[in-house]
FINUTOR-255781 format. One record per residue (C-alpha): residue number from 1; chain; residue in three letters; x, y, z. Coordinates in Angstrom, 2 decimals. Last residue first. Example, Ala and Ser with C-alpha at 12.3 -4.5 7.8 and 13.67 -1.06 7.14 Angstrom:
REM residues 2
REC; 2; A; Ser; 13.67; -1.06; 7.14
REC; 1; A; Ala; 12.30; -4.50; 7.80
//
This chain:
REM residues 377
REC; 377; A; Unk; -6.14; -5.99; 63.25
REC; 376; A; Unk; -7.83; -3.45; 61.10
REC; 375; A; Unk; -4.81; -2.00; 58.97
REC; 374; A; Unk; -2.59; -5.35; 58.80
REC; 373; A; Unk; -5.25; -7.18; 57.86
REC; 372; A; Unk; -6.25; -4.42; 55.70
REC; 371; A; Unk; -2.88; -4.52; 54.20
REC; 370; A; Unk; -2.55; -8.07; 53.89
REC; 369; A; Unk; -5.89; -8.21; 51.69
REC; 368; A; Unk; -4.28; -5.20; 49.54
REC; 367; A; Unk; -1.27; -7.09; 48.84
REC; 366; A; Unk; -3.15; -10.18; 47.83
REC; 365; A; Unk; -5.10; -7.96; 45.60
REC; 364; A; Unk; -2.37; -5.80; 43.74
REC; 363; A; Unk; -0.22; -9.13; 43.63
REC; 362; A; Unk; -3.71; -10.99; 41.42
REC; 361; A; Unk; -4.06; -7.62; 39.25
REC; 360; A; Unk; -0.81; -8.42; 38.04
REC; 359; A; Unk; 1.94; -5.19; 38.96
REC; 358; A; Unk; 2.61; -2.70; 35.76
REC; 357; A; Unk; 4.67; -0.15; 37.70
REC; 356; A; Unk; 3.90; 3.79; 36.95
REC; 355; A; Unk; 6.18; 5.26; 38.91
REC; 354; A; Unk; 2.81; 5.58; 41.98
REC; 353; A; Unk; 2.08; 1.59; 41.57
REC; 352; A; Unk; 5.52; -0.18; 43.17
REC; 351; A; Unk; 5.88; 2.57; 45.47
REC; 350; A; Unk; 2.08; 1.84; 46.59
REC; 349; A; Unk; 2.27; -1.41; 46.96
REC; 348; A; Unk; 5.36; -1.15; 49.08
REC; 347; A; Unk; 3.20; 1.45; 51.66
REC; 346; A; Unk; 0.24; -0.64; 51.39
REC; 345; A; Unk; 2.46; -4.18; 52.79
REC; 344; A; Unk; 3.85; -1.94; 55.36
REC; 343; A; Unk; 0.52; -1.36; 56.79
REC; 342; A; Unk; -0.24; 1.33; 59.71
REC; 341; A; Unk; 0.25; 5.29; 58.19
REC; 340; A; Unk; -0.43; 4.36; 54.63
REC; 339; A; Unk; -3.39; 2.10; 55.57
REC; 338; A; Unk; -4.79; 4.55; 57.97
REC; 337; A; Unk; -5.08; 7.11; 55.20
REC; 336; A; Unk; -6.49; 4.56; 52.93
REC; 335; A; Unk; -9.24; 3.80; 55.31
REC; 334; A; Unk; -10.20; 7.67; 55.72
REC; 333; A; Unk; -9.75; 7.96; 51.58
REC; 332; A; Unk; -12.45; 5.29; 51.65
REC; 331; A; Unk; -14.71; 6.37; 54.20
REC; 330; A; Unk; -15.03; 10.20; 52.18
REC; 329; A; Unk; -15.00; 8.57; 49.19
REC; 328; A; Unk; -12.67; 9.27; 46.63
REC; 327; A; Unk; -10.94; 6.09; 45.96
REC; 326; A; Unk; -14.68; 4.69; 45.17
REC; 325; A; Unk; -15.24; 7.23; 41.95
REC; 324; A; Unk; -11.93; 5.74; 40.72
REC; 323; A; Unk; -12.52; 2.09; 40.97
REC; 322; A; Unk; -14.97; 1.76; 38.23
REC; 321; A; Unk; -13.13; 3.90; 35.37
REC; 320; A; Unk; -9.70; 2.92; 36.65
REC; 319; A; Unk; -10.58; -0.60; 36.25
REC; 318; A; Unk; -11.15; 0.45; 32.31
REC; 317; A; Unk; -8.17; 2.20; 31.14
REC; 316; A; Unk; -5.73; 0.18; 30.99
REC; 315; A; Unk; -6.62; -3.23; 29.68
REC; 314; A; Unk; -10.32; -2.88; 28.74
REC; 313; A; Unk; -8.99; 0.92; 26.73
REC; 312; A; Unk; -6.28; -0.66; 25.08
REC; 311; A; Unk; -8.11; -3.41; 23.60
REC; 310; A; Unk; -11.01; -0.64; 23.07
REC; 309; A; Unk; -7.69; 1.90; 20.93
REC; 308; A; Unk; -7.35; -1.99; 18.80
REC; 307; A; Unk; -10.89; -2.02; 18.04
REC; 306; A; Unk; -10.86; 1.27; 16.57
REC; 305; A; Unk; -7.72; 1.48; 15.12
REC; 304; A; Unk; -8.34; -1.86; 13.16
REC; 303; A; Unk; -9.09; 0.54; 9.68
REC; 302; A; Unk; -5.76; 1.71; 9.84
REC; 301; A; Unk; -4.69; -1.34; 8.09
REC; 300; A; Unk; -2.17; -0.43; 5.51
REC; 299; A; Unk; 0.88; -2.37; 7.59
REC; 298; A; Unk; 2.42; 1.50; 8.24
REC; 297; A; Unk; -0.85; 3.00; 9.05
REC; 296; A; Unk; -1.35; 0.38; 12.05
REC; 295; A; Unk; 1.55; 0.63; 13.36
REC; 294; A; Unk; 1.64; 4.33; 13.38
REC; 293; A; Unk; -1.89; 3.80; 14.93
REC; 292; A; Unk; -0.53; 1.82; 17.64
REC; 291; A; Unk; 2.19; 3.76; 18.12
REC; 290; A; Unk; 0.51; 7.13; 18.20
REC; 289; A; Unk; -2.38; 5.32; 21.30
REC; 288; A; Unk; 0.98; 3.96; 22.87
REC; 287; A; Unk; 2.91; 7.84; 22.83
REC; 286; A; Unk; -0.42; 9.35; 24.07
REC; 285; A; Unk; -0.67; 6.79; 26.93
REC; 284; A; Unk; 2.66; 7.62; 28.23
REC; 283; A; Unk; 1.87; 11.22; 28.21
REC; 282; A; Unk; -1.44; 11.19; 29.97
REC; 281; A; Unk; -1.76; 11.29; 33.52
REC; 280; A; Unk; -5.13; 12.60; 35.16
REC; 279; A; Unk; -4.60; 10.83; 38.12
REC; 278; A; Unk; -8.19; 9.35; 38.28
REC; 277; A; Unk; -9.65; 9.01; 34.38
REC; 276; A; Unk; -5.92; 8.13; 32.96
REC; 275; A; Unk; -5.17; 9.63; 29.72
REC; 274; A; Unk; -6.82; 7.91; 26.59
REC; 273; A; Unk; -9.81; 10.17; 25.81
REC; 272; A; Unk; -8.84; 10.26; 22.31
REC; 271; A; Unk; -7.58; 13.86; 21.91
REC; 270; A; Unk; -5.83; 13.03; 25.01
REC; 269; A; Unk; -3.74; 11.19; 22.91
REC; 268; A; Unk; -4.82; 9.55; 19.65
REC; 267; A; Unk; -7.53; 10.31; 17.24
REC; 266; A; Unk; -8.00; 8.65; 13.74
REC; 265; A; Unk; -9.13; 9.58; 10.25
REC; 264; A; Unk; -9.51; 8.37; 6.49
REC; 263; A; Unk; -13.23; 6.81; 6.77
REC; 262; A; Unk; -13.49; 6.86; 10.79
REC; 261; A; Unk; -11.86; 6.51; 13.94
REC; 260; A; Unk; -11.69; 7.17; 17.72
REC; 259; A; Unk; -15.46; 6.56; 18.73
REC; 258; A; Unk; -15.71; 6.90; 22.26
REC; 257; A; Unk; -19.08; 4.95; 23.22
REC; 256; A; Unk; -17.75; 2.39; 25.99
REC; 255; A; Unk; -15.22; 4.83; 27.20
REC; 254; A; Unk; -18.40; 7.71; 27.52
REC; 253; A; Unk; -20.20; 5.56; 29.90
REC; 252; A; Unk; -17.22; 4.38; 31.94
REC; 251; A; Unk; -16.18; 8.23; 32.68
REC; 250; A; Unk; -13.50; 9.77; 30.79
REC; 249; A; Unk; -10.95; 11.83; 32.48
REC; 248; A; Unk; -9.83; 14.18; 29.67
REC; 247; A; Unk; -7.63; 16.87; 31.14
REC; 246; A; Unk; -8.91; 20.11; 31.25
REC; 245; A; Unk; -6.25; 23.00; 32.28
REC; 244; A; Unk; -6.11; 26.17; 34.74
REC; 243; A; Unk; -2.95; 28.14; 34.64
REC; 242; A; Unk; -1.44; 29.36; 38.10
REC; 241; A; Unk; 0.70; 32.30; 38.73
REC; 240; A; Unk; -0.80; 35.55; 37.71
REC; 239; A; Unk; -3.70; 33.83; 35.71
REC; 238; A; Unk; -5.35; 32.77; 39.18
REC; 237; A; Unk; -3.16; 33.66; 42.26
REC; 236; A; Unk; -0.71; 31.55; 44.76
REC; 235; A; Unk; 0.83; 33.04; 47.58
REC; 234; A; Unk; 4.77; 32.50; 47.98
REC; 233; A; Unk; 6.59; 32.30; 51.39
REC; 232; A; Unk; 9.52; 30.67; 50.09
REC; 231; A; Unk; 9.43; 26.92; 48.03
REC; 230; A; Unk; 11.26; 25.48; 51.08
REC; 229; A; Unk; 8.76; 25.92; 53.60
REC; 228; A; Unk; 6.29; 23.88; 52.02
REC; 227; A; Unk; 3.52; 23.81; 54.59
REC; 226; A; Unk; 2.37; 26.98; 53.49
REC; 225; A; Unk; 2.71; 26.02; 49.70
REC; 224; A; Unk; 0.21; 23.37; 50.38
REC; 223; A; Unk; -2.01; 25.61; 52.17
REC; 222; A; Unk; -1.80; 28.03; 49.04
REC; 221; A; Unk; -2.87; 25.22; 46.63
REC; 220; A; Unk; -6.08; 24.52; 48.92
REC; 219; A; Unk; -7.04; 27.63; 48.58
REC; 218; A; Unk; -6.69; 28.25; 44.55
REC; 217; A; Unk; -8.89; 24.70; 44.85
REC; 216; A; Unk; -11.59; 26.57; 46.80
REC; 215; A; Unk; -10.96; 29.74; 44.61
REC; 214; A; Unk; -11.52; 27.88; 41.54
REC; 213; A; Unk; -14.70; 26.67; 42.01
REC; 212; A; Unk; -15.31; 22.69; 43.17
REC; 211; A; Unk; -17.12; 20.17; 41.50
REC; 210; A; Unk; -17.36; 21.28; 37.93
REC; 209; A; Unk; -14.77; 19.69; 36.05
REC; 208; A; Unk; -13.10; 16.32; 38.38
REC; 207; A; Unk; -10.67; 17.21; 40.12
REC; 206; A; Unk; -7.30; 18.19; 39.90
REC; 205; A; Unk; -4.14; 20.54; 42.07
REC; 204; A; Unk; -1.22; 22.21; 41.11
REC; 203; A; Unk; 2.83; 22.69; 42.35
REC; 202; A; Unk; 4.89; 22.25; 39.70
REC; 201; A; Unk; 8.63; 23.29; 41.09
REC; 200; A; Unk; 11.28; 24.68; 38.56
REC; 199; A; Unk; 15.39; 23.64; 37.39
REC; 198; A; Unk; 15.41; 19.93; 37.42
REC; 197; A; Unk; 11.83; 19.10; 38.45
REC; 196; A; Unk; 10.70; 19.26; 41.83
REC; 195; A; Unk; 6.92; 18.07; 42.03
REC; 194; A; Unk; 4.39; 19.72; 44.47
REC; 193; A; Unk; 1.45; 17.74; 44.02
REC; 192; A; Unk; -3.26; 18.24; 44.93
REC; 191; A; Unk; -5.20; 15.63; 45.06
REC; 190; A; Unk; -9.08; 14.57; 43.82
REC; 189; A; Unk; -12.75; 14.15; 45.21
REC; 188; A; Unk; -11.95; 16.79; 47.72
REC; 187; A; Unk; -14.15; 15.66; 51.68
REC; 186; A; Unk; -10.99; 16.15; 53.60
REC; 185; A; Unk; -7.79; 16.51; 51.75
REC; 184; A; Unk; -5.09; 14.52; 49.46
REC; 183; A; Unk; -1.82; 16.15; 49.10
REC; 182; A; Unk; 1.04; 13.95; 46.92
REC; 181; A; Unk; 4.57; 15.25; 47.60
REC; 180; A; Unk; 7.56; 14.16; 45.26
REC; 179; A; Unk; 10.63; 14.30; 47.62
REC; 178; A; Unk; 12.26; 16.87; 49.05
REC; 177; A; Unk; 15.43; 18.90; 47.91
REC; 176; A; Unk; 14.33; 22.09; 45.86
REC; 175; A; Unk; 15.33; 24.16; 42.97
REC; 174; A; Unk; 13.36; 27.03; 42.29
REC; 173; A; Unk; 11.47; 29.06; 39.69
REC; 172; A; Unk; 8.05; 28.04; 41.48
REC; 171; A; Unk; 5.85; 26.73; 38.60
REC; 170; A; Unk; 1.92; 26.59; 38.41
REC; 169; A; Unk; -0.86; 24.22; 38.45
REC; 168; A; Unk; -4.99; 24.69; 38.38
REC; 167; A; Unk; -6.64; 21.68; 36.99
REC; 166; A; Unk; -9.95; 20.53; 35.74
REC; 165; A; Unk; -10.31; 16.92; 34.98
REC; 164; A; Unk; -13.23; 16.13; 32.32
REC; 163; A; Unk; -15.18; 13.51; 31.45
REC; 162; A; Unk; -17.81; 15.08; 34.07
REC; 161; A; Unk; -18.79; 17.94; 31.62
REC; 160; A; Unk; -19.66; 15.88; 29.01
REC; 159; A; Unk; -18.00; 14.80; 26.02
REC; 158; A; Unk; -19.20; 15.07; 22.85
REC; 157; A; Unk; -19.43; 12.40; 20.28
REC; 156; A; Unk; -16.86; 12.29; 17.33
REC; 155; A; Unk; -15.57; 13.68; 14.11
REC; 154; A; Unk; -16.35; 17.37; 14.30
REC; 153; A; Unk; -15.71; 17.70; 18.22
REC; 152; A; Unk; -12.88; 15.45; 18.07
REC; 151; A; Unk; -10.39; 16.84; 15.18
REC; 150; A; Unk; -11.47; 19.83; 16.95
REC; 149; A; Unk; -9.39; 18.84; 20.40
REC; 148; A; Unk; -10.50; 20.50; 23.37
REC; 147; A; Unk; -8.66; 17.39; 25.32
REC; 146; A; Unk; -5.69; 17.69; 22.93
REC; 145; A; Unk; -4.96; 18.35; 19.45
REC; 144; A; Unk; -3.78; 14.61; 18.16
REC; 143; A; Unk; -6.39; 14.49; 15.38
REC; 142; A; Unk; -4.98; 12.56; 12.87
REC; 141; A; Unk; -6.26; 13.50; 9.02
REC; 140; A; Unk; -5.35; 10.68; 6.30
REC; 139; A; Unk; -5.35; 11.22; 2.68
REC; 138; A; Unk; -4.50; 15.20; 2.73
REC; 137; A; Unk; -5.15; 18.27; 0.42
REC; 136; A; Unk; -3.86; 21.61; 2.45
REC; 135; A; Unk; -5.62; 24.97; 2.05
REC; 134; A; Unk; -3.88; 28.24; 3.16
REC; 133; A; Unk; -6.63; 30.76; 4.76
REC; 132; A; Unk; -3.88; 31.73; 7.07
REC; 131; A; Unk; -5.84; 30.46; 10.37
REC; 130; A; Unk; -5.34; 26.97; 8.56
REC; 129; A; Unk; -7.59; 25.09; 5.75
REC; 128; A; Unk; -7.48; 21.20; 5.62
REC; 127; A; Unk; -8.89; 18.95; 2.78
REC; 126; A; Unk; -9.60; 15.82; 3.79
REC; 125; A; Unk; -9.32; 12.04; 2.67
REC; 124; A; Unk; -9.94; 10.94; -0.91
REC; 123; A; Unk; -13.73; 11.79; -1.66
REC; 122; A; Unk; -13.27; 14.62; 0.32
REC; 121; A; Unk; -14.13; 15.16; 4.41
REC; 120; A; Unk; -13.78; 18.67; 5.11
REC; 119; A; Unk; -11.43; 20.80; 7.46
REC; 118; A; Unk; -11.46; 23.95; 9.33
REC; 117; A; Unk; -9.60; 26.62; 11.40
REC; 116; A; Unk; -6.16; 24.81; 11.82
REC; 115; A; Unk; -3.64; 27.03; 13.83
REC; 114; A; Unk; -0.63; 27.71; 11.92
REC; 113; A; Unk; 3.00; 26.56; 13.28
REC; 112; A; Unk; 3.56; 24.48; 9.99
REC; 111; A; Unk; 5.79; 21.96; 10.58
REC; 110; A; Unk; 6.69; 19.16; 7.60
REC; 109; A; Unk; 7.81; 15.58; 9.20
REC; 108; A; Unk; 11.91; 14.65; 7.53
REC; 107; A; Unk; 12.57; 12.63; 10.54
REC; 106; A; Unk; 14.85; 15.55; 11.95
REC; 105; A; Unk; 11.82; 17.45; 11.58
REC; 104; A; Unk; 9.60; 14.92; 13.94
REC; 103; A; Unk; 12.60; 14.28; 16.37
REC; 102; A; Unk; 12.74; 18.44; 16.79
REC; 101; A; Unk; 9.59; 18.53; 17.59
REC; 100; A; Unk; 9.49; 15.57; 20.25
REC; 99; A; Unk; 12.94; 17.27; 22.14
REC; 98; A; Unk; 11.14; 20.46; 21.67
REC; 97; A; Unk; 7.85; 18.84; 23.63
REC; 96; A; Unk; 10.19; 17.66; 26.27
REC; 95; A; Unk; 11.75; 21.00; 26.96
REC; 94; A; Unk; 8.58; 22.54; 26.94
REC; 93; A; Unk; 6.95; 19.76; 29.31
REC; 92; A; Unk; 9.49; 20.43; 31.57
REC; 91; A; Unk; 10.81; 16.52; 32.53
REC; 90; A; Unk; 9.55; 15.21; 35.97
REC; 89; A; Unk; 10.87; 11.84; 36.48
REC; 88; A; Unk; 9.74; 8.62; 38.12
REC; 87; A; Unk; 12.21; 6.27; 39.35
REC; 86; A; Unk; 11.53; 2.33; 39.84
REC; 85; A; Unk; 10.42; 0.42; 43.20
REC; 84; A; Unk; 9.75; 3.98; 44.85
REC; 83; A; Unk; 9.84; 4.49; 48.31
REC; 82; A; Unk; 7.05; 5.82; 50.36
REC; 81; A; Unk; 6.95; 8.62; 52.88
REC; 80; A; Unk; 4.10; 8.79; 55.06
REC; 79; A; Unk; 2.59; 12.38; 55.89
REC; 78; A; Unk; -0.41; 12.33; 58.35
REC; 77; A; Unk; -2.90; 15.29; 57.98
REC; 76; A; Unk; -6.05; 12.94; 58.41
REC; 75; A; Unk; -6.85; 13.29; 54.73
REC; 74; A; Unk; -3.27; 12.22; 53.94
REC; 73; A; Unk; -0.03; 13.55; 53.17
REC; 72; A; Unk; 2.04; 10.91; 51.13
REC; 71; A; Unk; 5.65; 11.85; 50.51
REC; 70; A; Unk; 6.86; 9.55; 47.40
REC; 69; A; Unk; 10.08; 8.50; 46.57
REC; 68; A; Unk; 12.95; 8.09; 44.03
REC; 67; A; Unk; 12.11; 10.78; 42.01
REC; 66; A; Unk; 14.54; 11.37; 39.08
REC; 65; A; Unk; 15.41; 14.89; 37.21
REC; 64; A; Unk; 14.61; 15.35; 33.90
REC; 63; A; Unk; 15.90; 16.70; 30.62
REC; 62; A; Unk; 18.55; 13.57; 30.90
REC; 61; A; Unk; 15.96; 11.08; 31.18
REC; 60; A; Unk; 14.56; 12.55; 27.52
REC; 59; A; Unk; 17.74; 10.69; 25.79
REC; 58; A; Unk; 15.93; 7.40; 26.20
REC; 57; A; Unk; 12.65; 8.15; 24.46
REC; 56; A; Unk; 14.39; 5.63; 21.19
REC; 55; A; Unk; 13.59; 3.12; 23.86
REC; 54; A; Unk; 10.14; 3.13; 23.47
REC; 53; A; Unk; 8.60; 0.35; 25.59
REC; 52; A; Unk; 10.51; -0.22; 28.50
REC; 51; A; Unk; 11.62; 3.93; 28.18
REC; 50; A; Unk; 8.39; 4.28; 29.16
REC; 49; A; Unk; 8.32; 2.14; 31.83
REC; 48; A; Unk; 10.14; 4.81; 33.46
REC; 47; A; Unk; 6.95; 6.37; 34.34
REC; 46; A; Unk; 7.20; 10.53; 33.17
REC; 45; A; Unk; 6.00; 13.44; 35.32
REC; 44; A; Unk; 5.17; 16.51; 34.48
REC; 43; A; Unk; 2.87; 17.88; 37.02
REC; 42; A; Unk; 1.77; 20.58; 34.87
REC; 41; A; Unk; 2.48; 23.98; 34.10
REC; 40; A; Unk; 2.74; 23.64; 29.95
REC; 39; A; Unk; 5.23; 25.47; 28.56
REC; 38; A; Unk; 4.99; 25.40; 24.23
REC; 37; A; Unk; 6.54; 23.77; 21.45
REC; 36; A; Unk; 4.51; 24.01; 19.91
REC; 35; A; Unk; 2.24; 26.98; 20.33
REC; 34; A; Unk; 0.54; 27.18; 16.42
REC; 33; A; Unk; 0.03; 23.42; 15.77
REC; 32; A; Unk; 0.09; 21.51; 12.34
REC; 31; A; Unk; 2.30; 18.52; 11.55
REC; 30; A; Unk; 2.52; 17.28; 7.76
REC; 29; A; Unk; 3.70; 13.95; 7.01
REC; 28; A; Unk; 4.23; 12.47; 3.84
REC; 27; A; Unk; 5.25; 8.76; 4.79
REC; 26; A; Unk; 7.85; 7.01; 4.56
REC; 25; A; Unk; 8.06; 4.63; 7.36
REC; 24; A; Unk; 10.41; 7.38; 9.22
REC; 23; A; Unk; 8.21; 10.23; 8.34
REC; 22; A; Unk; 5.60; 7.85; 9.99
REC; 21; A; Unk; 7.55; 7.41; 13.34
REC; 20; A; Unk; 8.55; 10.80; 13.26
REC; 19; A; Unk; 5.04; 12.07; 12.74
REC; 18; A; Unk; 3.83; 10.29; 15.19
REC; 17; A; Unk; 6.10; 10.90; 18.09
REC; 16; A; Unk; 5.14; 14.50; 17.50
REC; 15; A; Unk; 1.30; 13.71; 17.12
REC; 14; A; Unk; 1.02; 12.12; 20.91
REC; 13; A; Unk; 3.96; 14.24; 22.64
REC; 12; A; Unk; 2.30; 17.39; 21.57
REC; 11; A; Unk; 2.86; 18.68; 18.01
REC; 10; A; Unk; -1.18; 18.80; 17.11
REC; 9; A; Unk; -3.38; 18.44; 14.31
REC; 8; A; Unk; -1.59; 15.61; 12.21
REC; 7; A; Unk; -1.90; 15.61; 8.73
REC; 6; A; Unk; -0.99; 12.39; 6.54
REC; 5; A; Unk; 0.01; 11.90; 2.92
REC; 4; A; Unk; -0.49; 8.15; 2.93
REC; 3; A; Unk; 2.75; 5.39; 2.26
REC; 2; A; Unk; 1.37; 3.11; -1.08
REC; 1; A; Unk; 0.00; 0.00; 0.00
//
């Protein structure tokens, strides 16, 4: 089959690693996005199983700097510290997206930084007009533009409200010696981080869209930096310091019906719906939704994306769905509270989990069961 001209909407990590791939295969590829690379304030952080799976990511480590544990501060204002089984690094999202670009180009990708205003199905793929008025003739379209994505509001089924994550998150120009910190607090149906980085401090908070207003969660940010002592006496503001962000955090419901591809078009990223619907975390996913279409393109059979994306969706994304609503509870974040503080067995689990670990569903429950032995006896 002969290699398709493809566009990509998007220069994230998702439609980067794309195009390189592709450009690679040899394909025409033709990556559109006006802010790429660009800083994005969040948590940042990268699993190293990663680098398990895509190698050729192996020079990013050195944009980051390693976590090696955890500081856990509960509900019931305990802090635990847990130790990771594997590193997890923050990497500057600008830094990492330039790395990506720069990939992409090297590949021989095109880069137009144009915003895309429009595009119509043709009898041969899509035609594709940017904020210019320029008009580009394509034979696959990829929408890899994020969770406000248009590839995804023409193409697809809305989202509602509730499949999203709304953050606030922020950088403190400083370098800092404590571990990752994780906030979780009474009666908030999501958690708040400070993460060092190499040269900068994201401090933010998530939950899900609509459940709290801004200044609660603006609150809740400044008590964190109050009982971080190191980052300098700092109060947080809207717009001045902290950027609000929607994350896709898909409930069951709208997993079961997301529709990710069509005649000569495919979504991947968080343009799909494929970060995770409780911590909000995204990147590794984005880079397995763009190879599995890459591999997909590349045999001629692009046409599998759809059943392949609900593979990946039953084996990743789906537990999280059901369990996710239950973390929050008010009883449940009171028994995990007294887990972290009383059971060995939860704290190990839980370094093994928080970098990302892939640990069989079968260890996760044994270890749980000797936790709340441990916990309630």
């Amino acid at each position: 089959m002969k290699p398709l001209k493809t566009g990509i909407i998007g220069a994230g990590p998702a439609g980067a690693w794309l195009a390189s791939r592709l450009a690679n295969a040899g394909f025409e590829v033709i990556l559109f996005d006006p802010r790429a690379p660009w800083k994005k304030p969040c948590a940042g952080g990268l699993y190293t199983v990663i680098w398990d799976e895509f190698p050729e990511l192996e020079p990013v480590k050195t944009l980051g700097l390693a976590g090696h544990k955890a500081r856990l501060v509960t509900v019931k204002n305990d802090t635990v510290e847990i130790d990771f089984t594997r590193p997890l690094y923050i990497v500057d999202r600008e830094k990492l997206g330039e790395f990506l670009l720069d990939q992409a180009r090297a590949s021989g990708a095109g880069f137009i930084p144009r915003k895309i205003e429009a595009f119509s199905q043709t009898d041969s793929g899509f035609e594709i007009s940017d904020e210019r008025g320029e008009h580009f003739q394509i034979d696959f379209l990829v929408g890899a533009d994020g969770a406000s994505s248009l590839a995804r509001r023409r193409l697809a089924p809305g989202w509602s409200k509730l499949d999203f994550i709304f953050t606030l998150s922020g950088h403190v120009d400083r370098v800092v010696n404590f571990p990752l910190t994780f906030y979780f607090f009474p009666g908030f149906a999501g958690y708040g981080w400070i993460f060092p980085g190499r040269d900068a401090v994201s401090i933010g908070i998530g939950a899900k869209a609509g459940q709290y207003r801004a200044e609660e969660m603006i609150g809740l940010i400044n008590q964190m930096a109050g009982s971080a002592p190191e980052l300098g006496k700092k109060e947080f503001a809207l717009g001045k310091d902290l950027s609000p962000a929607m994350i896709p955090g898909l409930s069951l419901r709208t997993l079961r019906n997301q529709k990710v591809a069509g005649k000569n078009w495919a979504l991947v990223g968080d343009a799909a719906g494929a970060a995770h619907p409780v911590s909000g975390g995204g990147i590794h996913n984005a880079f397995r939704t763009a190879k599995c279409l890459a591999d997909l393109l590349i045999a001629g059979t692009p046409e599998l994306y759809q059943e392949k994306f609900w593979s990946f969706c039953k084996e990743e994304l789906l537990v999280p769905c059901l369990w996710g609503p239950l973390f929050y509870k008010t009883s449940m974040q009171d028994l995990f509270a007294k887990m972290m503080v009383r059971s060995k067995s939860a704290r190990i689990l839980a370094g093994e989990l928080l970098p990302g670990g892939k640990v069989k569903r079968g260890k996760v429950l044994n270890a749980l069961l000797k936790a709340l032995a441990e916990t309630l006896f």
